[in-house]
N, CA and C atoms as a LAMMPS dump frame, in Angstrom:
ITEM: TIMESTEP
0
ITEM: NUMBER OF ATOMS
249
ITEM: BOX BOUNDS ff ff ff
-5.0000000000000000e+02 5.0000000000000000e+02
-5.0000000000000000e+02 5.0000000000000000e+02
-5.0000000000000000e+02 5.0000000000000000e+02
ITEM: ATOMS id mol type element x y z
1 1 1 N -12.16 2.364 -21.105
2 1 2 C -11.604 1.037 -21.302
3 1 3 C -10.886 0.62 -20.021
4 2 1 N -10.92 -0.458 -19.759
5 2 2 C -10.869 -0.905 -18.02
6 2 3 C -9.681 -1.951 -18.415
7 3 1 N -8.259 -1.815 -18.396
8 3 2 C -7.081 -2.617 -18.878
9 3 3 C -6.627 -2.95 -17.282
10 4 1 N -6.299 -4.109 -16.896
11 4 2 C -5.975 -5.091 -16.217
12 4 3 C -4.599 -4.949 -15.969
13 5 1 N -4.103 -4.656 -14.749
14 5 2 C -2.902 -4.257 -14.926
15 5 3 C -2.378 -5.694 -13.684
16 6 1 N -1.627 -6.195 -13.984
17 6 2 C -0.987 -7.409 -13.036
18 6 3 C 0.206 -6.725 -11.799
19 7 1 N -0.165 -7.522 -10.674
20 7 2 C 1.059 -7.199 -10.011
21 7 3 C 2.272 -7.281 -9.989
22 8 1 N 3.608 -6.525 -10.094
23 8 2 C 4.475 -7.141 -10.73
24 8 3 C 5.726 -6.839 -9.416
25 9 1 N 5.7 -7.188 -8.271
26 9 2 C 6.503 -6.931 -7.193
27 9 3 C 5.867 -7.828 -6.11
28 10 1 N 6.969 -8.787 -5.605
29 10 2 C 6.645 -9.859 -4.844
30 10 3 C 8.028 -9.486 -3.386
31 11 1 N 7.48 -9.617 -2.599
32 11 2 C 8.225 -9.74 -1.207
33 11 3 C 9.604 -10.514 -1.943
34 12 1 N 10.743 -9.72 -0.89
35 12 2 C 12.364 -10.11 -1.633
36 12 3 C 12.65 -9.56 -2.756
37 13 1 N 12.065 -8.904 -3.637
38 13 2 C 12.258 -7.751 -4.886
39 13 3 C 12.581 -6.315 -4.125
40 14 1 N 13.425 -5.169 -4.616
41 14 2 C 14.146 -4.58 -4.177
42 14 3 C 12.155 -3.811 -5.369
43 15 1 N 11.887 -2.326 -4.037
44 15 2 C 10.786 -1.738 -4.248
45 15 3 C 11.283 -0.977 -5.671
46 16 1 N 9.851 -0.947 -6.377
47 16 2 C 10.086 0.102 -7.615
48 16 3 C 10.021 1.62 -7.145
49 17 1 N 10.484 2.364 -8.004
50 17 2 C 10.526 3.952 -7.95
51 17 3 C 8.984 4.152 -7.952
52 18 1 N 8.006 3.753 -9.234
53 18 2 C 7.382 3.864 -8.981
54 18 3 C 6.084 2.88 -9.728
55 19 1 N 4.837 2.92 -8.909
56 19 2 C 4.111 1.504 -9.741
57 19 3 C 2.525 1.853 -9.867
58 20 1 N 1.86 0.621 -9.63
59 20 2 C 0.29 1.015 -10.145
60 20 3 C -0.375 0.44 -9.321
61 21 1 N -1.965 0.778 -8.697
62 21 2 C -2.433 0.851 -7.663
63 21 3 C -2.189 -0.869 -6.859
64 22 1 N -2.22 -1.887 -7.901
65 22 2 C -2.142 -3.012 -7.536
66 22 3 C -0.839 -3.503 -7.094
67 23 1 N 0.131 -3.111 -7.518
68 23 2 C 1.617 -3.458 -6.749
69 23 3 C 1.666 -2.323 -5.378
70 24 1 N 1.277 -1.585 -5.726
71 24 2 C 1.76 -0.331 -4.508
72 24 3 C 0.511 -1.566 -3.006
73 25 1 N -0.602 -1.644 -3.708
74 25 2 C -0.909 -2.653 -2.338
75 25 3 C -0.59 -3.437 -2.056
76 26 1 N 0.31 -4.415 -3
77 26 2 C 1.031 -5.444 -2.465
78 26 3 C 2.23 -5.075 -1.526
79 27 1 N 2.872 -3.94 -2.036
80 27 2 C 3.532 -3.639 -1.392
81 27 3 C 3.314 -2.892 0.147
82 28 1 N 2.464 -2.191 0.476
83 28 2 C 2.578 -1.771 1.5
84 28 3 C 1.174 -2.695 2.348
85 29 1 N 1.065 -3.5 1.919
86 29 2 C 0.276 -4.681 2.699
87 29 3 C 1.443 -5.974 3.202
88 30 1 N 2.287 -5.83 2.237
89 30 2 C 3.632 -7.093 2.796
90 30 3 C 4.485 -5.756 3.839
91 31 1 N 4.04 -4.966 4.544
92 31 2 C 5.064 -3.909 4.96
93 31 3 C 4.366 -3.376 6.149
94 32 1 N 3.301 -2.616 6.217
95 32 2 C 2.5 -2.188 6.942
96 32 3 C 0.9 -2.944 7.516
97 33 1 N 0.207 -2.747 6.29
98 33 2 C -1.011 -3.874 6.859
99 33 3 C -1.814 -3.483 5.454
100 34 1 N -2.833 -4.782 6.079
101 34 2 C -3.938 -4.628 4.642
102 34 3 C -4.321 -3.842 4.153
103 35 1 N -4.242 -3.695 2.953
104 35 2 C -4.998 -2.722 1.996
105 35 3 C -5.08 -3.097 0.667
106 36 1 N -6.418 -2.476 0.077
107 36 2 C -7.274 -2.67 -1.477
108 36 3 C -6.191 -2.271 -2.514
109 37 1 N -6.538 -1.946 -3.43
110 37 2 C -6.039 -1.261 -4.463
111 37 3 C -7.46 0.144 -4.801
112 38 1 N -8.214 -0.286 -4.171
113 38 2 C -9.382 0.886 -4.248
114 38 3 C -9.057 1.8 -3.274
115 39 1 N -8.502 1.244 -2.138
116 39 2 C -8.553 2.329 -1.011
117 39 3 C -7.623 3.158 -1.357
118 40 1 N -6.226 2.849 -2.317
119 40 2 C -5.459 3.765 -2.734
120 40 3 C -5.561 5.066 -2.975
121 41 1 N -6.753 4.463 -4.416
122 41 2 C -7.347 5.9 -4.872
123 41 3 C -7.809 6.738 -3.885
124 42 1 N -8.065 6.324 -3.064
125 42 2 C -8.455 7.915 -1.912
126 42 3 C -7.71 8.252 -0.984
127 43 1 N -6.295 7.947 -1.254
128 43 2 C -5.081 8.671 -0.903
129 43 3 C -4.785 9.952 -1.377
130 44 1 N -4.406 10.843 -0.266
131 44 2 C -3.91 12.089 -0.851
132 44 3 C -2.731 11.898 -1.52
133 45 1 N -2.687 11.439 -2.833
134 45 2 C -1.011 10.622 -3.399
135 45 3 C -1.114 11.942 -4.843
136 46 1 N -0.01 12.006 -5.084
137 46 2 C 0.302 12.355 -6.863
138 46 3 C -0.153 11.012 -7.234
139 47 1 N -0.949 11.627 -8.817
140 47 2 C -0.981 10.446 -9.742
141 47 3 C -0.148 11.049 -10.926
142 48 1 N 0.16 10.302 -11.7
143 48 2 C 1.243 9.988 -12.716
144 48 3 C 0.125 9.466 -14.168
145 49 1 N 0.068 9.817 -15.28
146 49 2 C -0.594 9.207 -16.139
147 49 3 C 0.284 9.138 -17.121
148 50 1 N 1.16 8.623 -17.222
149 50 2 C 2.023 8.146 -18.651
150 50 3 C 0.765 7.1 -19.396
151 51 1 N 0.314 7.171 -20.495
152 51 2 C -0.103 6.178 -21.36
153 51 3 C -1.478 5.837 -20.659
154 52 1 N -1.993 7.043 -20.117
155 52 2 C -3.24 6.596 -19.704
156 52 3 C -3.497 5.458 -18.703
157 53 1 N -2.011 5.462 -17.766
158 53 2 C -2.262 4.13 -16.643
159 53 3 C -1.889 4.924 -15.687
160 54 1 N -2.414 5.166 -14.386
161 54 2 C -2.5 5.686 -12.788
162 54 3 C -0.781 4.81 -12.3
163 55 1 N 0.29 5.789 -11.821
164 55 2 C 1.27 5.043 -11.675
165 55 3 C 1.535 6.12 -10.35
166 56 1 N 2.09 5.498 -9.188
167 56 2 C 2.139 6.727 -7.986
168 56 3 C 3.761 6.298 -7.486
169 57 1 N 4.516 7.074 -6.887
170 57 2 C 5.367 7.204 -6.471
171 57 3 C 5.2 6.349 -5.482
172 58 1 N 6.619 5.36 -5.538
173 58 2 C 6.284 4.151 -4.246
174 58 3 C 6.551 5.006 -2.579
175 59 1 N 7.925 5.723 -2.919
176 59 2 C 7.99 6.651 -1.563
177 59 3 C 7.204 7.468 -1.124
178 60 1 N 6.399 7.922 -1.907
179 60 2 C 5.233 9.139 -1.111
180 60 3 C 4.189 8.168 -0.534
181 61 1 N 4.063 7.397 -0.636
182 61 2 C 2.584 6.109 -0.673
183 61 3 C 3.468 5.385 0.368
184 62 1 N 4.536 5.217 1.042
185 62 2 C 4.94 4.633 2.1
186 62 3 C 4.88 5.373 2.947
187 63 1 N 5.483 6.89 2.529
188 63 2 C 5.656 7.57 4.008
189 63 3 C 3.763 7.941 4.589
190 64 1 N 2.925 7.826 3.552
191 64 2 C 1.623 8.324 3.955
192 64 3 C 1.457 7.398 4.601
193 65 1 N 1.651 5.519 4.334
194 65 2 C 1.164 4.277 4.851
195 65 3 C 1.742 4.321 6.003
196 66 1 N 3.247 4.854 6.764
197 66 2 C 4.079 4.822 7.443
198 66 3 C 2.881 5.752 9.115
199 67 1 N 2.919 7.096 8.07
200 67 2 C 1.611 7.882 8.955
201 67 3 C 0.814 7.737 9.677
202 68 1 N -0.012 6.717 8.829
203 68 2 C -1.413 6.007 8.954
204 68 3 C -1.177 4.973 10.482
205 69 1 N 0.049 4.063 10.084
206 69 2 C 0.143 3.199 10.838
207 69 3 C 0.457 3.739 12.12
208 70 1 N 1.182 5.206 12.498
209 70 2 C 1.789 5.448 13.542
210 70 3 C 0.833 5.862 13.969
211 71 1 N -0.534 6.684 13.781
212 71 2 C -1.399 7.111 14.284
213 71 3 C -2.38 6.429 14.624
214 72 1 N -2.559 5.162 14.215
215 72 2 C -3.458 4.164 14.436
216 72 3 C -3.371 3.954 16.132
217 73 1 N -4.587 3.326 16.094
218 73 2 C -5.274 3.206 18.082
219 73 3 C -4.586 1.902 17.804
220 74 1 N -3.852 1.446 19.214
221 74 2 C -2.892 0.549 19.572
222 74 3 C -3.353 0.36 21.125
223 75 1 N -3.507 -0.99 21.404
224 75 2 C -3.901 -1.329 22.948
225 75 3 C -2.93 -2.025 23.257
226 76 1 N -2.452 -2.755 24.448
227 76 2 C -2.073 -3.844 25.033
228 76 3 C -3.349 -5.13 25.206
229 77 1 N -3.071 -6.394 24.668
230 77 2 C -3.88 -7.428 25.148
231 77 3 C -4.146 -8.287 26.631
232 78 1 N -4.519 -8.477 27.239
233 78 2 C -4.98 -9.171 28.465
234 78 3 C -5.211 -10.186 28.342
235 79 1 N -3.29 -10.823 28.788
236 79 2 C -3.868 -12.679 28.713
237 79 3 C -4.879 -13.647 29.404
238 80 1 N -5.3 -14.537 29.238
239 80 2 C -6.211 -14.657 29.702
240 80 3 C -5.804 -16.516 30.531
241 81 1 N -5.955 -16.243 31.707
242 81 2 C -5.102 -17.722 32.108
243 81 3 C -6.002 -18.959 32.584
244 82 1 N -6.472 -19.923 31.486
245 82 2 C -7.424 -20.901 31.671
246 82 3 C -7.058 -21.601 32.981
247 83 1 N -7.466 -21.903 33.834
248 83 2 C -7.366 -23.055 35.394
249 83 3 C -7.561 -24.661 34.205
């Protein structure tokens, strides 16, 4: 059974302890950078199943997003000066 779970954490809300794949991307997409709610699932994260709903710890899922971002390839841009 495929239950619809809504996002329930908007930028200026103080972060939950812990939430479900669709807030955790809102959240670390308003924080770090884009991401699914699919790509979650293939996080090395704890899952949580109270009541048969996937709920992950918001702090372990930042410091991994935190990771991700520091290791990411980073350039300098080359302005480019029209005549």
């Amino acid at each position: 059974m495929n239950i619809i779970q809504p996002q329930s954490w908007s930028p200026g809300q103080p972060v939950p302890v812990n939430a479900n794949r669709i807030t955790l991307a809102a959240i670390i997409t308003h924080l770090f950078f884009p991401i699914s709610p699919r790509t979650i699932e293939r996080w090395p994260l704890v899952v949580r199943r109270p009541n048969r709903a996937a709920v992950y710890n918001v702090e372990e899922a930042l410091k991994y997003a935190q990771k991700l971002y520091d290791a990411a390839y980073c350039y300098k841009q080359t302005a480019v000066i029209q005549p």
